[in-house]
C-alpha positions as a Python dict, from the first residue, in 0.01 Angstrom:
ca = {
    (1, 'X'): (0, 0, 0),
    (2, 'X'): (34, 344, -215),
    (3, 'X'): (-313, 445, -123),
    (4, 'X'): (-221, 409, 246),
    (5, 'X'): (15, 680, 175),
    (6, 'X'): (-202, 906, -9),
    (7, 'X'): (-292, 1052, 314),
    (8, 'X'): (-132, 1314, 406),
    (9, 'X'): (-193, 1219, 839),
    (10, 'X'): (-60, 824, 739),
    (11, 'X'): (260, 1002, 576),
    (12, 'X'): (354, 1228, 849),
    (13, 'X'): (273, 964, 1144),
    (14, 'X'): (524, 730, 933),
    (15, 'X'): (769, 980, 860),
    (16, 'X'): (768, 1067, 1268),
    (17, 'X'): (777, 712, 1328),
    (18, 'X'): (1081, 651, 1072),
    (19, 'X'): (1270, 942, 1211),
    (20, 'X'): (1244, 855, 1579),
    (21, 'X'): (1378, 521, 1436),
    (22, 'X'): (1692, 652, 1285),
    (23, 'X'): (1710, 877, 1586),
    (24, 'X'): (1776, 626, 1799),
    (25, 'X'): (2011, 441, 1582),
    (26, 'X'): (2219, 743, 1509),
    (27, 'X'): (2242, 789, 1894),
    (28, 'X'): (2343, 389, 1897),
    (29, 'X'): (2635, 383, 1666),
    (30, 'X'): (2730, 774, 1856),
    (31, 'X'): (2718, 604, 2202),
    (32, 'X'): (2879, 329, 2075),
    (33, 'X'): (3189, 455, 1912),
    (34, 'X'): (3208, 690, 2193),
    (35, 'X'): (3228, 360, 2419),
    (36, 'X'): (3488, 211, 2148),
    (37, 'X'): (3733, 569, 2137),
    (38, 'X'): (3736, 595, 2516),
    (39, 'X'): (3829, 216, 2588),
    (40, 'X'): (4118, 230, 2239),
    (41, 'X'): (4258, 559, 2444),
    (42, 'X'): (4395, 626, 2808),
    (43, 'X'): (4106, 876, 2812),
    (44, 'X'): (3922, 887, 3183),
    (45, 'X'): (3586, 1070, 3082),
    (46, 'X'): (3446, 1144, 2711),
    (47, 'X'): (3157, 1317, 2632),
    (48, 'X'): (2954, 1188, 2317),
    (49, 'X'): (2843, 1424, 2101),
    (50, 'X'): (2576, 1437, 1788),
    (51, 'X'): (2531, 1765, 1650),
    (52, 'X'): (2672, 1963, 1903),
    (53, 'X'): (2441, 1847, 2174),
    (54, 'X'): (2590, 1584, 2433),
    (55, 'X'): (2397, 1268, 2474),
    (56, 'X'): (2605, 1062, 2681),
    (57, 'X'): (2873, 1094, 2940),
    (58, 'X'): (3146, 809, 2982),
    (59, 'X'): (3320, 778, 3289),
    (60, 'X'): (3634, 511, 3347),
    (61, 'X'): (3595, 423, 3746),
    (62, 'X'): (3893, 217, 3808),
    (63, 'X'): (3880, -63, 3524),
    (64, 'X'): (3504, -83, 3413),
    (65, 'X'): (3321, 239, 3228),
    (66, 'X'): (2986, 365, 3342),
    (67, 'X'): (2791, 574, 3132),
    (68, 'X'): (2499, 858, 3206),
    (69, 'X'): (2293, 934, 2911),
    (70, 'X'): (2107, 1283, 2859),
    (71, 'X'): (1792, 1211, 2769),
    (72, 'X'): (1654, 1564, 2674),
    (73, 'X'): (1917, 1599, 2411),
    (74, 'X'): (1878, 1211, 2301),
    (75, 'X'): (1500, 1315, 2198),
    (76, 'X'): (1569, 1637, 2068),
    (77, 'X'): (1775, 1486, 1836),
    (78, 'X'): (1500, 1244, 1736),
    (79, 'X'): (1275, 1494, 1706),
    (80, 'X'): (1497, 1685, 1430),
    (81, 'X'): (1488, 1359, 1236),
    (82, 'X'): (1156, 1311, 1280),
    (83, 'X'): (1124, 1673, 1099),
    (84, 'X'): (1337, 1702, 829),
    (85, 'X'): (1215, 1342, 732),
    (86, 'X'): (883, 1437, 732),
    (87, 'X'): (959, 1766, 552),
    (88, 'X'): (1168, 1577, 281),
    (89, 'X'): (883, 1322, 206),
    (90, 'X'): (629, 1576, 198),
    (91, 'X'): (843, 1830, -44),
    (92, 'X'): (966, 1537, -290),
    (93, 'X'): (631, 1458, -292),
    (94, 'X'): (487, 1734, -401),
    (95, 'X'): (745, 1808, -633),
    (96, 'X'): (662, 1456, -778),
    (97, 'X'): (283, 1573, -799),
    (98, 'X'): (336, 1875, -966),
    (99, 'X'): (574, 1704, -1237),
    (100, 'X'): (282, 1443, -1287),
    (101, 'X'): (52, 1714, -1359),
    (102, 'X'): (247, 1885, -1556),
    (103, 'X'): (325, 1578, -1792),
    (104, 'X'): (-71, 1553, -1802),
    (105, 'X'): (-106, 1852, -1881),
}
């Protein structure tokens, strides 16, 4: 398993794949509280927001609530995890590397 990761290519893909994941389950448990504030309040509309961008609008039309997501700003966001986790894991590792060589050394 470690030498599947040696590759730099394997990391990335992974770390893109990992942050699209958390991506969407940041935008989950957003959309979801979002659904949970608006139905605990006498609130008619809310707009869910993650980082300052909104990714879903939630309407109350007479009792039930109907939601429109924004799709552009849904990806966006998983796109900037997909970054900064690939980023991370490809500074920690090479601050890893240079520690082991330094040791050797």
């Amino acid at each position: 398993m470690k030498k599947k990761f040696n590759n730099p290519t394997n990391r990335v893909i992974v770390s893109i794949i990992l942050g699209i994941v958390v991506g969407v389950f940041v935008c989950f448990m957003a959309i979801r509280s979002g659904y949970s504030h608006i139905k605990g309040t006498s609130l008619s509309e809310y707009s869910v927001n993650v980082f300052g961008f909104s990714i879903f609008d939630i309407q109350k039309n007479g009792g039930e609530f109907k939601g429109t997501p924004n799709n552009s700003n849904m990806m966006f966001i998983g796109l900037i995890f997909s970054m900064v986790l690939a980023i991370a894991t490809e500074i920690i590792l090479a601050v890893v590397n240079r520690q082991r060589k330094e040791k050797i050394e």
